[in-house]
N, C-alpha and C positions, 0 to 999 in steps of 0.2 A: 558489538551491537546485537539486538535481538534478531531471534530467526524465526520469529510466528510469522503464520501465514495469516494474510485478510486472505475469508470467503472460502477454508476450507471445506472438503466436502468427502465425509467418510465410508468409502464403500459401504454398501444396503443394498438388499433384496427390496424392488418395485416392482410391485405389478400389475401397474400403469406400463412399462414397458416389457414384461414378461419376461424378469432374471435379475439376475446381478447387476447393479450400477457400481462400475470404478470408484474408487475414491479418489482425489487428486489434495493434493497440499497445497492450491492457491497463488495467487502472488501475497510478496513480501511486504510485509506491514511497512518497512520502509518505501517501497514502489509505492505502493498505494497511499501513503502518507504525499511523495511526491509528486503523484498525479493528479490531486488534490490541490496542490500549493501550486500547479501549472495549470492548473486548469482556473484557477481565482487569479492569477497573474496573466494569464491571456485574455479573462472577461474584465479584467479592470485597467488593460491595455497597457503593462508597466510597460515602460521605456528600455527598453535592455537590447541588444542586439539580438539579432534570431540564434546566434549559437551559447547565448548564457543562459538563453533561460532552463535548458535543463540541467545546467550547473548550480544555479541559484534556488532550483527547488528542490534539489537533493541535499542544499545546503539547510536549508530550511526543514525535510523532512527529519535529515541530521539530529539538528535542534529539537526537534518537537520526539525524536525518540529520546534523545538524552531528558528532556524536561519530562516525559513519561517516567523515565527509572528515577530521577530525582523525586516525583512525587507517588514512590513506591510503586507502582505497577511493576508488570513482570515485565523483568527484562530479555 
């Protein structure tokens, strides 16, 4: 599977804060694919026991990266 980060952020000189700001690599396009699909299934109240739903939305982020590389984006 892919390793892009959602919401990277590449070290830069601001000075707004007077220096250098860190760069950091984000969470994982899959995390973030998955926190999305948990967070749509807890406001739409799916029916699942409290320990699948973070099975079920990893299952689903799965899915939506595989259907990402299927319709060409980077994998």
């Amino acid at each position: 599977m892919s390793d892009d980060q959602a919401f990277p952020m590449i070290a830069h000189d601001d000075p707004l804060y007077g220096g250098r700001i860190a760069g950091q690599r984000g969470m994982t396009l899959r995390d973030y694919f998955a926190a999305q699909v948990l967070n749509g299934m807890l406001a739409g109240r799916t029916s699942l026991a409290q320990d699948q739903y973070a099975t079920a939305a990893y299952e689903i982020a799965d899915d939506m990266m595989k259907a990402r590389t299927a319709l060409g984006e980077k994998e």
